[in-house]
Structures are given as C-alpha cells and as structure tokens.
N, C-alpha and C positions, 0 to 999 in steps of 0.2 A: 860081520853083521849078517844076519841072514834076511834073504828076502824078501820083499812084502809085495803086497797084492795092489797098494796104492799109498801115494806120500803126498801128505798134502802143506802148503808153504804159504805159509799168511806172515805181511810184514807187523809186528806191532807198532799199532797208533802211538804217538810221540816222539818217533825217531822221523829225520829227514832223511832223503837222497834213496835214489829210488836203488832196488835191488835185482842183481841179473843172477837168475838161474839156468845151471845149463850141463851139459855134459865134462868129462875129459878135454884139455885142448880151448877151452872157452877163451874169449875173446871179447869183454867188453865192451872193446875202441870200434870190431867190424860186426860184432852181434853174430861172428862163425862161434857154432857150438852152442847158442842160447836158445834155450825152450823157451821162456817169457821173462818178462819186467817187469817188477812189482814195484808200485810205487805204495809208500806210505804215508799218512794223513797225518803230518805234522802238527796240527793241532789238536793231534787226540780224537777224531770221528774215527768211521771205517775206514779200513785199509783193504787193503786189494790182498785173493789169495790167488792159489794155482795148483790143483788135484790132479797129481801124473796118478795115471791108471792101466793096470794090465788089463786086458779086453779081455783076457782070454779068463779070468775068473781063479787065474794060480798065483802063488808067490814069483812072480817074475821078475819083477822090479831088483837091484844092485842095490840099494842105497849108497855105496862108498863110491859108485860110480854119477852122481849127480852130487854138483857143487854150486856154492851162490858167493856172490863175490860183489863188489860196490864198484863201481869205475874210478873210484879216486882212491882204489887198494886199502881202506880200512877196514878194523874188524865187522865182521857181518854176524858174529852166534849170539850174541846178545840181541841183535835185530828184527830175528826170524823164529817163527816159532814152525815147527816140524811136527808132524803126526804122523807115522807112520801106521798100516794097517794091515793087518797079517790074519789068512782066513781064520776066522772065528775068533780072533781078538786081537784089540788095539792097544799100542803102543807111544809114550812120547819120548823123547829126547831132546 
C-alpha cells in the first residue's frame, strides 16, 4: 500500500468494546505499542476518532505498519472506519 500523508480512525456508533490502535508488537493487556483507545458509543451517538499525521506535510505514514485490535481478540474491520489521505487526494478502505 503506498503511503499517506494522514489516517484517520473513528469507531462506528453501534458496536461495543472499545478499540486499540497501535504499531507492530501491540499489546493490549500492557497498552506497549498503543497510540490510542477508541471507545465507541454503543447506543448509536458519537464515537470517538483518532488522525495520525505526518508533520512533515509528505506521504510518510506505512499504513500496513499500524494495526487495531479489541482486547478480547475479535474481529475489528467491520468496527472501524479508515480514511486514509494522500497529498492532493483521499482515499477509503
């Protein structure tokens, strides 16, 4: 996948159990390797997002190299909605 300039990670509204995003090596149980925790608004309001961003204004960013994962090991891709953005246009998956 080629790099993007910023990825942004919002859980969608009606799912429980909060969400851990984070690098390689992530660790739920001790939060080594987690950027943040997104919780989601089980009865459907707002949910919580979380925009990793290159400073530097390039495609920087890996995508293959940040992963999101639940603490209780179930599936997460149905959970989470991803945007990627790459200079001068944006991307979803």
């Amino acid at each position: 996948m080629t790099p993007a300039q910023s990825i942004r990670f919002q859980v969608i509204p009606g799912y429980c159990g909060k969400m851990h995003v984070g690098l390689k090596g992530m660790s739920v149980t001790t939060c080594a390797n987690v950027l943040t925790v997104l919780w989601p608004n089980c009865s459907g309001g707002h949910s919580e997002n979380f925009t990793l961003s290159d400073l530097s204004g390039n495609n920087g960013i890996d995508p293959t190299t940040i992963y999101i994962a639940r603490r209780d090991g179930r599936r997460t891709d149905h959970m989470v909605r991803r945007t990627v953005w790459r200079k001068q246009r944006q991307l979803r998956w």
